[in-house]
TORLUM-938513 format. One record per residue (C-alpha): residue number from 1; residue in one letter; x, y, z. Coordinates in nm, 3 decimals. Example, Ala and Ser with C-alpha at 12.3 -4.5 7.8 and 13.67 -1.06 7.14 Angstrom:
# residues 2
kelum/ropa/xx/yy/zz
1/A/1.230/-0.450/0.780
2/S/1.367/-0.106/0.714
//
This chain:
# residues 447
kelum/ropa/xx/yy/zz
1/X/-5.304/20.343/13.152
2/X/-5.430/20.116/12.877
3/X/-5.400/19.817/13.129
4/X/-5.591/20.011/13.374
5/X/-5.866/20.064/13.209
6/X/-5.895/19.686/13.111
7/X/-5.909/19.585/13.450
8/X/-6.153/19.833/13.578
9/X/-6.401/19.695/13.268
10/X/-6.371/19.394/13.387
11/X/-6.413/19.475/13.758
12/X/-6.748/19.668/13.629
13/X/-6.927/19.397/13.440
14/X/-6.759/19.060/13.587
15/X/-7.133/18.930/13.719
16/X/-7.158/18.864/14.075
17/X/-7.149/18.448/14.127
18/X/-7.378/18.276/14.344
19/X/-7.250/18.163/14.661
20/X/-7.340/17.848/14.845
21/X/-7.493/17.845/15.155
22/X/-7.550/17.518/15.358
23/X/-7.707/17.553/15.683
24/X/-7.492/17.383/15.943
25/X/-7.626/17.517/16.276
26/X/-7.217/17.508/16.426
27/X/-7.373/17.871/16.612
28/X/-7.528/17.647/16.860
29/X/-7.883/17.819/16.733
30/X/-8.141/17.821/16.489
31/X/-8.088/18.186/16.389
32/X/-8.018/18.221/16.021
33/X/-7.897/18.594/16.121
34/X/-7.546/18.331/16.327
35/X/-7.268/18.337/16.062
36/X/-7.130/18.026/16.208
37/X/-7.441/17.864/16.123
38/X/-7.363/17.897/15.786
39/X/-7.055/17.653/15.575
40/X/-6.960/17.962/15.401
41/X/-6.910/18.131/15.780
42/X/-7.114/18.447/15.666
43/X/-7.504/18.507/15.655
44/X/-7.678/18.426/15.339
45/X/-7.707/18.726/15.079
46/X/-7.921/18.826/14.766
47/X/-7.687/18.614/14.546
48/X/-7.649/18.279/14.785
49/X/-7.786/17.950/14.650
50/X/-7.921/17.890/14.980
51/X/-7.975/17.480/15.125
52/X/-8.150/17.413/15.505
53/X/-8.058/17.014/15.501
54/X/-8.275/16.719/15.643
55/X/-8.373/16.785/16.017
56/X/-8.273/17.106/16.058
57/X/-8.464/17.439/16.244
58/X/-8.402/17.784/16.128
59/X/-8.555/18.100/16.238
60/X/-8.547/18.397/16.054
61/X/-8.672/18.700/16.254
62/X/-8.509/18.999/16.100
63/X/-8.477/19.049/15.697
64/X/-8.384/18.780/15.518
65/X/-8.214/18.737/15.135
66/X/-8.141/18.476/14.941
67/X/-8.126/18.435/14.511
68/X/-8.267/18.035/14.559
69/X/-8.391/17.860/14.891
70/X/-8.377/17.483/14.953
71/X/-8.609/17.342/15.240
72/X/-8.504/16.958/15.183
73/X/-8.629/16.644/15.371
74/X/-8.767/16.741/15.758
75/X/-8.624/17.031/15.754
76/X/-8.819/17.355/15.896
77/X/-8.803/17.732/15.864
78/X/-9.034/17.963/16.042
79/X/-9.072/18.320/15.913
80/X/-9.116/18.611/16.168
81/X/-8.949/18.889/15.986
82/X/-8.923/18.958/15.576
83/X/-8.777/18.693/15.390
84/X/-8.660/18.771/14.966
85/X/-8.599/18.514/14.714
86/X/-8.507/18.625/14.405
87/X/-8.584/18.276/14.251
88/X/-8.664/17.953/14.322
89/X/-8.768/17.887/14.686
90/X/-8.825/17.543/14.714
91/X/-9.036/17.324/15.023
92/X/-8.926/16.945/14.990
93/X/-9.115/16.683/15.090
94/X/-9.192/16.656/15.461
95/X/-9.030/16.974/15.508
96/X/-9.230/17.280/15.702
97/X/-9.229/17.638/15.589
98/X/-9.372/17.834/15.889
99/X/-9.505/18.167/15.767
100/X/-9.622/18.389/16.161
101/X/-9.546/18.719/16.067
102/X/-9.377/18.963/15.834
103/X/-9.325/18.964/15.463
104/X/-9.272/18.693/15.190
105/X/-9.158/18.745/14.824
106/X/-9.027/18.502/14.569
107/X/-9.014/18.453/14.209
108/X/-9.209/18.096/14.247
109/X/-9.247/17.861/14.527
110/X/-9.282/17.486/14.482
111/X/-9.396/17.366/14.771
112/X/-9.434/16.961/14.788
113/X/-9.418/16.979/15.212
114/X/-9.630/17.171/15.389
115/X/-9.680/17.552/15.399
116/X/-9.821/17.674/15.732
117/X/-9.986/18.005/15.834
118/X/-9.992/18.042/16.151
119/X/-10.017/18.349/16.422
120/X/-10.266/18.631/16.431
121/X/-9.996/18.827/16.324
122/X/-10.023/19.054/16.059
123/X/-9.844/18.875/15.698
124/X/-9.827/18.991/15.297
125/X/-9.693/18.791/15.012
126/X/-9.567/19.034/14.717
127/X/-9.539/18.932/14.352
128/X/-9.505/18.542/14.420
129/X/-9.591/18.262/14.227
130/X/-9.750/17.929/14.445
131/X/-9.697/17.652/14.255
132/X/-9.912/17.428/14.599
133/X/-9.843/17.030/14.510
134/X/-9.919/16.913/14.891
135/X/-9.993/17.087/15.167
136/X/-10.120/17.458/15.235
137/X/-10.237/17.513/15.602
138/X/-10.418/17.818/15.773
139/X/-10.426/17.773/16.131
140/X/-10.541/18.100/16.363
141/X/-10.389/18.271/16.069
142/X/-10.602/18.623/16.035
143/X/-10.582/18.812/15.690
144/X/-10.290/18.724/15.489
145/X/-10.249/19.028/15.226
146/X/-10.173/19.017/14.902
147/X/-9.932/19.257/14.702
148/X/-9.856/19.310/14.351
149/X/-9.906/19.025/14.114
150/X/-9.946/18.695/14.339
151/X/-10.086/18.369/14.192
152/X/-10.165/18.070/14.371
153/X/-10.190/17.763/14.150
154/X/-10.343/17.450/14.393
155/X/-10.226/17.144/14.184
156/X/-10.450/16.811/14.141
157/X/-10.274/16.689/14.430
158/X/-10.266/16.984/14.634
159/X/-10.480/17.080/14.990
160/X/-10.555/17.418/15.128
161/X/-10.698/17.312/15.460
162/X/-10.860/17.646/15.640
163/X/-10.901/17.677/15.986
164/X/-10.885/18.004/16.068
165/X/-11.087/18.324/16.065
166/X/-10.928/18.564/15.847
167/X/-10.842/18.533/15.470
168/X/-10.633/18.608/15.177
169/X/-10.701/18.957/15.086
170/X/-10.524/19.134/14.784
171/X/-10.456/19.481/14.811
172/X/-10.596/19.809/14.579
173/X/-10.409/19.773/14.288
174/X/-10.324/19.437/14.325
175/X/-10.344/19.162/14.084
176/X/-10.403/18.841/14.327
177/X/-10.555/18.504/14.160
178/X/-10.620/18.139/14.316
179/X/-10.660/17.847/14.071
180/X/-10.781/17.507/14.220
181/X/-10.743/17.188/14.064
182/X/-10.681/17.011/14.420
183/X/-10.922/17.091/14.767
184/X/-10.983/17.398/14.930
185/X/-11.160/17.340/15.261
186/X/-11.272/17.497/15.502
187/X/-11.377/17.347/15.828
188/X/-11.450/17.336/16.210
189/X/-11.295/17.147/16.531
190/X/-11.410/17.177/16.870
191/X/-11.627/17.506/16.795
192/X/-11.736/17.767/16.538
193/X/-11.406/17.901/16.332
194/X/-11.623/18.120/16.158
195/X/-11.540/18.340/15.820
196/X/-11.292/18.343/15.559
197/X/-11.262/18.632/15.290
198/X/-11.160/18.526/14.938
199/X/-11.087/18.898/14.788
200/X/-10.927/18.748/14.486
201/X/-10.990/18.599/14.198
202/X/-11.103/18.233/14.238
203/X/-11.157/18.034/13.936
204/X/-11.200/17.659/14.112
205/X/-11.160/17.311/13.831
206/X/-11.225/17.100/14.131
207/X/-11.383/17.096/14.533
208/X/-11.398/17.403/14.751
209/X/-11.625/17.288/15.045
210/X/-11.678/17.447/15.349
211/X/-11.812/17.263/15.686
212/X/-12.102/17.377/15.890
213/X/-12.097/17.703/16.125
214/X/-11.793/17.815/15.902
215/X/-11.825/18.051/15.548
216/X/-11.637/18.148/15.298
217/X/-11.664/18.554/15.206
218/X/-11.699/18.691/14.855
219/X/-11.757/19.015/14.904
220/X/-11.610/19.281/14.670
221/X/-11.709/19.389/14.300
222/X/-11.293/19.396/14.185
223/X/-11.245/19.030/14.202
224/X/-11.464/18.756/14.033
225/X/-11.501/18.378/14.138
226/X/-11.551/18.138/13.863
227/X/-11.697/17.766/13.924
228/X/-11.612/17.606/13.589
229/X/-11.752/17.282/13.440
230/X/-11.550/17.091/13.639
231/X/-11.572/17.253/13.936
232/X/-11.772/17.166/14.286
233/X/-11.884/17.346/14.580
234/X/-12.000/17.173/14.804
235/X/-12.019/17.111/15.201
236/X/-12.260/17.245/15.450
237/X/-12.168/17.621/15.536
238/X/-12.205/17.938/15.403
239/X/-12.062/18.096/15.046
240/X/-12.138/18.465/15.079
241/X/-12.085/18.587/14.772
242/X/-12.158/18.974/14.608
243/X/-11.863/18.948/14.401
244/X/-11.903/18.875/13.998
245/X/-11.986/18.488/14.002
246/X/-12.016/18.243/13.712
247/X/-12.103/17.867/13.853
248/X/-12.104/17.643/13.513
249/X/-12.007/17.348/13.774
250/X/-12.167/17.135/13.998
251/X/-12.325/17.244/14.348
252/X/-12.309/16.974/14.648
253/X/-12.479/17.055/14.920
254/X/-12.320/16.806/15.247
255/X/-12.063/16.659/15.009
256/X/-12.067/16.283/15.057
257/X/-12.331/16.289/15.314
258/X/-12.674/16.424/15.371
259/X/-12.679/16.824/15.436
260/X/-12.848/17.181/15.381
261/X/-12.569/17.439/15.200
262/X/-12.654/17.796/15.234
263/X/-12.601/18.060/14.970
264/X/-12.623/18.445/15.080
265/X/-12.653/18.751/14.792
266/X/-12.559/18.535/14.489
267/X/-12.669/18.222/14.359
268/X/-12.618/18.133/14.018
269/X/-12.624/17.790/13.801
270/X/-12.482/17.886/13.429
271/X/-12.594/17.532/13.276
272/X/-12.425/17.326/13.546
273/X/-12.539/17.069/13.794
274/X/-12.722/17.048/14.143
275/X/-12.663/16.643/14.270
276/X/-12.889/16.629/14.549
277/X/-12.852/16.249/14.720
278/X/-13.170/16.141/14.875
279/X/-13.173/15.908/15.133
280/X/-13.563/15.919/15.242
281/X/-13.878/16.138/15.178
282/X/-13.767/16.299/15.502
283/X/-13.381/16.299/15.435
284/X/-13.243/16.487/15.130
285/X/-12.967/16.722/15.041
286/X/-13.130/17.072/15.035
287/X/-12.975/17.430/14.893
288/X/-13.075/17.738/15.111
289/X/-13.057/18.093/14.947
290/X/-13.031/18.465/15.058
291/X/-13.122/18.629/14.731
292/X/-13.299/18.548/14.394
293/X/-13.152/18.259/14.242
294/X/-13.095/18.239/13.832
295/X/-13.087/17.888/13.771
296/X/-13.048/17.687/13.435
297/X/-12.889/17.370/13.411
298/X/-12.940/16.969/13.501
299/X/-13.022/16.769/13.848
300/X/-12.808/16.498/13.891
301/X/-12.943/16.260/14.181
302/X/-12.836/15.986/14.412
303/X/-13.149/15.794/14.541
304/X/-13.043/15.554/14.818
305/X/-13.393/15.368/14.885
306/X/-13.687/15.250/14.711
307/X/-13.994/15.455/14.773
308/X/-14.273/15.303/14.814
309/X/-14.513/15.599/14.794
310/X/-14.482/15.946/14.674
311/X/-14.339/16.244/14.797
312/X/-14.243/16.566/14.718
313/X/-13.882/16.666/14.811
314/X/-13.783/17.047/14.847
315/X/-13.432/17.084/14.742
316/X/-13.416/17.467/14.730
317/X/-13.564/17.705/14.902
318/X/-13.501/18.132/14.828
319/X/-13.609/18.424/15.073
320/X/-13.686/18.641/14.752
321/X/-13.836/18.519/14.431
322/X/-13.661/18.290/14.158
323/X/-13.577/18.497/13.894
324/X/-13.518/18.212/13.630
325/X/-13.500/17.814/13.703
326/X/-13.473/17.622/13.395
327/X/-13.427/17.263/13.424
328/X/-13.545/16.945/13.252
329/X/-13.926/16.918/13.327
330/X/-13.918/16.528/13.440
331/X/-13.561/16.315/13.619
332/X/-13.549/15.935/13.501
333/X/-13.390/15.772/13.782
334/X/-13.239/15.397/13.745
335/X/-13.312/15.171/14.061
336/X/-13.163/14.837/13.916
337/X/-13.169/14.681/13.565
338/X/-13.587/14.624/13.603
339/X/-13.694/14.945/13.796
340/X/-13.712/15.309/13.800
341/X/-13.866/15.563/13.903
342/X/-13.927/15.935/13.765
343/X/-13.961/16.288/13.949
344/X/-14.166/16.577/13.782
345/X/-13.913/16.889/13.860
346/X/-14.120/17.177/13.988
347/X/-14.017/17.569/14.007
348/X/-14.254/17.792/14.207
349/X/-14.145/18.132/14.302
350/X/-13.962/18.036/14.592
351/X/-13.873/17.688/14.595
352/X/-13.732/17.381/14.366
353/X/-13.936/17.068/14.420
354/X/-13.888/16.732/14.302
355/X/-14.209/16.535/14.268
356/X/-14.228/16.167/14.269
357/X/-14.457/16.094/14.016
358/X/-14.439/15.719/13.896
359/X/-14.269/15.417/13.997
360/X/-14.180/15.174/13.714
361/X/-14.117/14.777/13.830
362/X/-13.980/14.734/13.475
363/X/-13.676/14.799/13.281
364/X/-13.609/15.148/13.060
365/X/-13.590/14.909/12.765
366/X/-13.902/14.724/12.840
367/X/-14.112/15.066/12.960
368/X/-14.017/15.205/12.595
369/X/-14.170/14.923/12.471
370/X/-14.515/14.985/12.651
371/X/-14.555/15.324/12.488
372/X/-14.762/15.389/12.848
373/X/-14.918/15.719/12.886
374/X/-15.197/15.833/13.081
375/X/-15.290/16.191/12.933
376/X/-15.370/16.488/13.016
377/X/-15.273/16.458/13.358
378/X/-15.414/16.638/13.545
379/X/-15.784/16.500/13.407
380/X/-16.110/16.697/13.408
381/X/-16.376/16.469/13.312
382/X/-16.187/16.159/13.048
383/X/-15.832/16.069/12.979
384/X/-15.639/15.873/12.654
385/X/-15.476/15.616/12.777
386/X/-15.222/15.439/12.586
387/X/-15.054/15.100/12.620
388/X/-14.876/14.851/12.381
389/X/-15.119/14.527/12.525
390/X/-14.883/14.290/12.265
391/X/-14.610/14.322/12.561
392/X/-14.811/14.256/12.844
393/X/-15.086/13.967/12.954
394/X/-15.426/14.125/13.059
395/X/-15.336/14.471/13.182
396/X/-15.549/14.659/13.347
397/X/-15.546/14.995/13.574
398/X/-15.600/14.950/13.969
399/X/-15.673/15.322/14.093
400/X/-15.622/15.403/14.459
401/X/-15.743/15.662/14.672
402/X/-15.481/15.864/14.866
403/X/-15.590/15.650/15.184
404/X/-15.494/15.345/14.979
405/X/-15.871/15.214/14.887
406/X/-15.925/15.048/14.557
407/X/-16.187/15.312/14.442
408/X/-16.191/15.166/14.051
409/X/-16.057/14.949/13.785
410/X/-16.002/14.992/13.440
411/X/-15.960/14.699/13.189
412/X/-15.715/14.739/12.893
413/X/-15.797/14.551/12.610
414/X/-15.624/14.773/12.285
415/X/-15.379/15.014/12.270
416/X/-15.606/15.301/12.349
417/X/-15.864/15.292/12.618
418/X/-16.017/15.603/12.731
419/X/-16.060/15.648/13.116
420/X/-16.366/15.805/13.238
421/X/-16.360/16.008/13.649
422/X/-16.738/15.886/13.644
423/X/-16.823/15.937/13.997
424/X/-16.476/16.052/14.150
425/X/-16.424/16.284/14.345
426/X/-16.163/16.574/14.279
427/X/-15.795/16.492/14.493
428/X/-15.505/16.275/14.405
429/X/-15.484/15.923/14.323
430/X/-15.234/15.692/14.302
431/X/-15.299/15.417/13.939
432/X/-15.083/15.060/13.896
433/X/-15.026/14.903/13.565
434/X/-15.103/14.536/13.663
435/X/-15.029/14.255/13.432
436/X/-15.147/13.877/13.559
437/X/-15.108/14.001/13.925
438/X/-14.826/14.217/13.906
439/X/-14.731/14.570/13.936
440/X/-14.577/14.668/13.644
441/X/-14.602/15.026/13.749
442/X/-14.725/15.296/14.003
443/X/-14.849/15.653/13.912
444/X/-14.998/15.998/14.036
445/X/-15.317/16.134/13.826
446/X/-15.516/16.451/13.965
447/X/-15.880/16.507/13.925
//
């Protein structure tokens, strides 16, 4: 009786031991559901260590199990049912994991391959971690849901390339995250692709862009998207956003090109960057909001010619007032080691406005040197001006009408000189430091 009871212990808690299963396709199909598809001749179970070699095609399209999945070399397995991993599930290299329809759990995913969501068809991935190190695709893919606790974690080297309408969408009581250090994108071919819902929480460290006639949806207070310090949005769609949004990045509108990026609801900058590239006074990078921006942070630009009058370039543009734009009050941009320019940066109540306001022919080092101010600026009836004449030969102020007249000039013969309008009429006019001949520097003064 004694002995009995020994062996029945040891029947009860002898753990169950992972079998192998090596995908062979002997059936003569792709169906993982064939037992002679299968080394082990049986299907794969909750405990099978399960491996879909180099080159092969399996189809699962009724419930699925397996404690650890291997999808090594070219191989490819398309999900059209509900597929379980306990563990590990594993997407090699080249390999393809097909997601159409049905449901997808697993305790992590490392996919360095390609995952692919494709098919209208309805999907949900429960209490999964994505560890994303390649390739994450959304083609026609419609809502993908979200269940339990699911994190997405793009890697540096990762790519979720969007072209779909649809989204990922975490249910009520759901605990869904996506954290980018790779490329989210979102973009068009051969038409408009239209809208993607984030209903998660989004905290991006690198690029989500979107292309033009496509948007990405923010759109519920239970989730919060978070552009960190590191982070960039760029591109030249839509981010709709009503969900709780904290932007300490860097906003791009058109990327690496010129382009306008539109903003609807929200638009925030939490001390981080707008970098505008300007190509012309008529070609510039603009930002286009639906809302009241709150804006505090820096302008970091990208001038691509040398102007060679002033302009004014709008870079922003709001339907309802600016609630708060805080920037630095004047830009210093570096054309080439001996000339610069600067922009005044102007907030009105429903636009941002950079304002070229002097052109330097000199270096940053040498300009210092100068200690050249013309103040105040605007001028009523006199102005101080100030210049260090022991760096320069016989300066003197050249002032120019608007139409580009000489209407007076001003000789500087000690470090202060003040500037009397006499007879000038009220407008804008353009002033050049000259030294023996030669522009040092062009200016805007209003009277």
């Amino acid at each position: 009786m004694k002995l009995f009871f020994i062996l029945f212990a040891l029947l009860v808690t002898t753990p169950t031991l992972a079998q192998s299963h090596i995908f062979t396709g002997d059936g003569g199909t792709t169906d993982w559901h064939t037992t002679l598809n299968w080394n082990a001749n049986s299907v794969p179970s909750n405990t099978s260590t399960v491996l879909i070699p180099d080159g092969f095609e399996v189809n699962i399209n009724a419930t699925a199990t397996s404690q650890a999945l291997t999808l090594s070399g070219s191989g490819t397995l398309t999900l059209e049912a509900t597929l379980s991993v306990s563990e590990i599930f594993s997407i090699e290299n080249v390999a393809v994991f097909s997601f159409e329809n049905g449901d997808l759990s697993a305790g992590t995913i490392e996919n360095n391959g390609t995952m692919r969501f494709s098919n209208p068809e309805f999907k949900t991935i429960a209490n999964t971690i994505i560890n994303n190190h390649s390739q994450m695709n959304f083609i026609n893919s419609n809502i993908v849901n979200l269940s339990g606790t699911v994190t997405i974690n793009n890697d540096i080297e990762g790519t979720m390339d969007i072209l779909a309408n649809g989204g990922l969408t975490q249910e009520n009581g759901a605990a869904a995250t996506l954290i980018n250090d790779g490329v989210v994108r979102k973009y068009t071919e051969n038409g408009d692709f239209g809208s993607f819902y984030m209903i998660l929480d989004v905290v991006n460290n690198h690029i989500i862009e979107i292309a033009e006639d496509s948007q990405y949806l923010f759109l519920t207070p239970n989730v919060s998207f978070h552009n960190t310090s590191t982070g960039i949005l760029a591109g030249t769609g839509v981010f709709d956003i009503t969900s709780p949004f904290l932007n300490e990045g860097t906003v791009s509108p058109g990327g690496d090109a010129i382009g306008e990026l539109r903003f609807i609801n929200t638009f925030n900058l939490n001390g981080g960057v707008l970098e505008i590239d300007i190509e012309s006074p008529t070609a510039f990078d603009t930002i286009v909001v639906t809302g009241s921006p709150d804006m505090e942070g820096s302008i970091l630009l990208d001038v691509s010619y040398f102007p060679e009058d002033f302009n004014m370039s709008t870079i922003l543009t709001s339907q309802f007032s600016i609630t708060n734009c805080t920037f630095p009050s004047q830009i210093k941009y570096d054309i080439d080691d001996a000339s610069f320019f600067v922009y005044e940066v102007v907030c009105n109540e429903n636009a941002l406005i950079l304002d070229l306001v002097e052109i330097y022919f000199i270096g940053v080092d040498a300009y210092n040197d100068l200690n050249y101010s013309i103040t105040p600026n605007p001028i009523n009836q006199e102005a101080l001006i100030t210049l260090n004449i022991s760096q320069v030969n016989a300066p003197q102020l050249v002032i120019y009408s608007m139409a580009g007249k000489k209407v007076k000039t001003v000789l500087l013969d000690s470090n202060t000189t003040i500037f009397k309008r006499d007879s000038l009429a009220d407008g804008v006019y353009f002033v050049q430091l000259v030294s023996e001949g030669k522009v040092i520097s062009t200016e805007k003064i209003i009277l």
